[in-house]
N, C-alpha and C positions, 0 to 999 in steps of 0.2 A: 555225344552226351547221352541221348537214349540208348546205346549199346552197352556203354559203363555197366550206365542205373541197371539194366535187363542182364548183364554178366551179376552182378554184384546179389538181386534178385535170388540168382540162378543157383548160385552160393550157399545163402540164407536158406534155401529150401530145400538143399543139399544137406548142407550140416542137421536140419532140423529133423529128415530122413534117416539117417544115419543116428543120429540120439535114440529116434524112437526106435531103431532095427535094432539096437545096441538094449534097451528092453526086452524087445521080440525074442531076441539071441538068449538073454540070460532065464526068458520064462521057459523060450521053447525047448534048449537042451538040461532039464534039470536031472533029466535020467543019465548022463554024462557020467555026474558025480562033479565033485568038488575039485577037481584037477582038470581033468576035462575043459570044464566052460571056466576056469581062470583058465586057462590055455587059449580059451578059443575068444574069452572076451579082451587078454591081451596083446592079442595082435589087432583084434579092434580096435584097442584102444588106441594104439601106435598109427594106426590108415585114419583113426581121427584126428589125430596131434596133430600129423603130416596135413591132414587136410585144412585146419584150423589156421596153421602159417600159411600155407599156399594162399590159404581164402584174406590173410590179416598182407598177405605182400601184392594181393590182387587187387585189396583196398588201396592200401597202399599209395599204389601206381596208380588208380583209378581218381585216388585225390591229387596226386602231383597230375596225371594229364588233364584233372578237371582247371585244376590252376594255370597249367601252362595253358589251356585252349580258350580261358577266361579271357574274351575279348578287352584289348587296352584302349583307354579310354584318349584319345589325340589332347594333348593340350590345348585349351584357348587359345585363339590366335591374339599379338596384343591389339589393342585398339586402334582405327587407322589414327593417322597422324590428324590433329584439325588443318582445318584450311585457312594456307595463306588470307594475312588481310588485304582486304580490294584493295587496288592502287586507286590514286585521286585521280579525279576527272577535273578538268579547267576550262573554261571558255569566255572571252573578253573581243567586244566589239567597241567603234566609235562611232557616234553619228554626229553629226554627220563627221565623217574621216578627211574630209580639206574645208578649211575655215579658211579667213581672209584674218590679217592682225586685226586682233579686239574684238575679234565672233568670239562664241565657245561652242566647245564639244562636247556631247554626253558618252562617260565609259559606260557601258553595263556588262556585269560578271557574274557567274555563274559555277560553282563547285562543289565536288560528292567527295565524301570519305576524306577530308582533311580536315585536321585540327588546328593548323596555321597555315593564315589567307593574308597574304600581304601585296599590296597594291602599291610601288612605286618604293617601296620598301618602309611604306606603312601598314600595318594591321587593320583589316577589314573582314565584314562580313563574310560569311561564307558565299553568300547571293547579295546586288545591290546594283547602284548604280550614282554614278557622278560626273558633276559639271569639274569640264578643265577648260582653261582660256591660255595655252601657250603662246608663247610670243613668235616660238619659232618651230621648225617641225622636230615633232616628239616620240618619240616609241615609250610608249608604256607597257610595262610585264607586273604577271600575274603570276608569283607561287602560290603555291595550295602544296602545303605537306601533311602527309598522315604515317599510319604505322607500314602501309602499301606502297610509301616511295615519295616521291619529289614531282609533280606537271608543274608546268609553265606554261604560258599562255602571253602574245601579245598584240596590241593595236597600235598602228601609227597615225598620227593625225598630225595631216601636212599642211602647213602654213604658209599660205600666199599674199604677199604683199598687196592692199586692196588698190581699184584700176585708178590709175590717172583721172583726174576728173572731164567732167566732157568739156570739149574745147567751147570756148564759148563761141557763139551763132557771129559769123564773122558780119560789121558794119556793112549795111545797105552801102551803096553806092550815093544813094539819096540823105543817108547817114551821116555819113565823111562829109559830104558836102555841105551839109547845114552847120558842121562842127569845123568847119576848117575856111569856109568862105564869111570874109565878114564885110557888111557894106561900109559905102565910103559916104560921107557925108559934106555936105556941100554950104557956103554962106550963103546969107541972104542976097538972094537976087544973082543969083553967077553959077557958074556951070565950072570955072576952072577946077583943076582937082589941087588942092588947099597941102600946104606943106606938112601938116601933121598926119594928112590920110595917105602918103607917099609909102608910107612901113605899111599899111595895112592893104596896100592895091598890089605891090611887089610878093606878100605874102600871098595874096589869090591868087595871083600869076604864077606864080611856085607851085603852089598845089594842084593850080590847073594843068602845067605844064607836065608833072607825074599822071596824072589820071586825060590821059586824051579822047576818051572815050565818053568824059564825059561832056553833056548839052547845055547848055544854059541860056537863061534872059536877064536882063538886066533890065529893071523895072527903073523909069525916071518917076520921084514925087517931088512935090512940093509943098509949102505951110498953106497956110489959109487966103494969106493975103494978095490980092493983085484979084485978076481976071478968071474966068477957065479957061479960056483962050492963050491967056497970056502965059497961063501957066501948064499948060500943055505944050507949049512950043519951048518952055523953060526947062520941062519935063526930058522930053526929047533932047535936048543939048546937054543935060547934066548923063543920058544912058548913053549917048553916044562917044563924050569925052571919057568915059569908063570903060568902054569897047574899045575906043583905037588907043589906048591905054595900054590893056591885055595885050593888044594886037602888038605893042610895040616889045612889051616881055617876051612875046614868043608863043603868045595862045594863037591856034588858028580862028581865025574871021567865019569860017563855015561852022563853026561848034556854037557861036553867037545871035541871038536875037533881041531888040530892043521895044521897046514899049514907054510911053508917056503916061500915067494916069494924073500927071499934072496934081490938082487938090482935091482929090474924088477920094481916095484909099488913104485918111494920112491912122497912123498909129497911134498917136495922141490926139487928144481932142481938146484940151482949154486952151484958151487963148495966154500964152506965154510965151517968151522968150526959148526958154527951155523945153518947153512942150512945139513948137516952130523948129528947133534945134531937130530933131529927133523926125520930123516931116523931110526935112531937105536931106533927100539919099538919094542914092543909088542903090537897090535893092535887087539882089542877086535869086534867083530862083532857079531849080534843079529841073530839068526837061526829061520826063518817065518815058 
C-alpha cells in the first residue's frame, strides 16, 4: 500500500516537473525562432502525452491492486444453536416400605424440569408427599414429563399379613384342676357315695386318669350338727370312701391324701337345710 501511494507520489511530481521545464523550454529558446521551439516544444509535448497515460494506467492499476489487496471481511459466523432442555429428574420413596394389612405408608416425591407429574396415573405435584394403605404389596410409579424427555421413578411397599396372635398362657396345672375336679356331696349323717354323685366322681376319675402327675387331698367336712368328735370321724369316712372310689376307676393310691376337718371349715354358715347341704362334701384340693 505504501509503495502505490510513493509510486503514484512519484508521478505527480514528475508531471509537475515536466509542465514547468515545458515553461523553461519555451522561455529559454526564444532566439530559436518560431519554428525552432514549436519543433522543440512538440516533441515535448508528445514525451508528456506518453507520460500522462503511462502515469493515468499506473493509476490505474494502482486502484485495482488497491482493491484487490483490500482485506475481505469473513462472514459472521451464524449463532450457536441453544441448548437442548434439561431432561426431568424424579425420585419416590416409601416409609416405611413393609406394612402389616391396615398399617399405612408414606410416598414422598421429588421432581425438576417437568411439566407433567403423575402419581399412580394421577396428577400431582411436582414435590409432595402421601399416605397409602394397600391391602396388598404395591409398586407405585412416578412420571415427570417436560420438553427434556420422560423419568420414572418407583417405590414398593410390601404387605405382610399381621402375626398370629400370641397363643394364650397355656392353664396351670392347679388351673385344670379346679376347672375340671368337682366335689361329691354326701347325706345327712353317711359317708356312702349317693347315686346322683356317681356321674360327678367317674368324671374326676377321668380327668385324674389323663393328668397322673397330678397330687391331691381330699378334704372330709361336715354341717354343724352332732359332736367335733363325732364329726371328725364322720369327716374321715366321707374322704376315704372318695379315695378308694378313685382307687377303683383307676387313680393311683400314691397321688392321694385325706384329711377330716369334720365341722371346723364348713362354706356356709346359717343354720339350713340348704346351707347343711353344701357342708356335707368331700372337697378336693390341688397338691403344689
Amino acid at each position: 500500500m505504501a509503495n502505490v501511494l510513493e509510486t503514484i507520489w512519484a508521478f505527480r511530481v514528475y508531471i509537475v516537473s515536466l509542465q514547468a521545464g515545458r515553461r523553461t523550454i519555451l522561455n529559454s529558446h526564444r532566439p530559436l525562432g518560431c519554428l525552432g521551439a514549436l519543433a522543440l516544444y512538440g516533441r515535448r509535448e508528445v514525451n508528456q502525452n506518453r507520460l500522462k497515460w503511462i502515469f493515468l494506467i499506473v493509476l490505474l492499476g494502482s486502484v485495482l491492486t488497491l482493491g484487490g489487496c483490500k482485506k475481505k471481511v469473513a462472514p459472521q459466523p451464524p449463532p450457536p444453536p441453544p441448548p437442548p432442555p434439561a431432561a426431568p429428574t424424579a425420585s419416590l420413596s416409601a416409609s416405611p416400605d413393609t406394612i402389616q394389612t391396615g398399617q399405612s405408608s408414606t410416598l414422598t416425591w421429588q421432581t425438576q424440569n417437568a411439566t407433567e407429574i403423575t402419581l399412580g396415573g394421577n396428577n400431582v405435584n411436582p414435590s409432595g408427599s402421601q399416605r397409602v394403605s394397600p391391602t396388598q404389596s404395591t409398586t407405585y410409579r412416578l412420571v415427570a414429563k417436560g420438553a427434556g424427555g420422560t423419568q420414572e421413578a418407583t417405590a414398593r411397599v410390601t404387605v405382610t399379613p399381621p402375626p398370629p396372635p400370641p397363643p394364650q398362657p397355656s392353664a396351670t396345672d392347679e388351673e385344670l384342676f379346679s376347672r375340671n375336679v368337682r366335689d361329691i356331696y354326701f347325706d345327712y349323717d353317711k359317708y356312702d357315695i349317693r347315686a346322683d354323685q356317681q356321674a360327678a366322681l367317674q368324671s374326676d376319675a377321668q380327668f385324674l386318669a389323663q393328668h397322673p402327675a397330678m397330687r391331691f387331698t381330699i378334704e372330709g367336712h361336715c354341717d354343724e350338727r352332732g359332736s367335733t368328735e363325732y364329726n371328725l370321724a364322720l369327716g374321715d369316712n366321707r374322704a376315704n370312701a372318695v379315695k378308694n372310689a378313685l382307687i377303683q376307676a383307676g387313680v393311683g393310691a400314691d397321688r392321694i391324701r385325706t384329711i377330716s376337718y369334720g365341722k371346723e371349715k364348713p362354706v356356709c354358715t346359717e343354720s339350713s337345710e340348704q346351707c347343711w347341704q353344701q357342708n356335707r362334701r368331700g372337697h378336693f384340693v390341688y397338691q403344689r
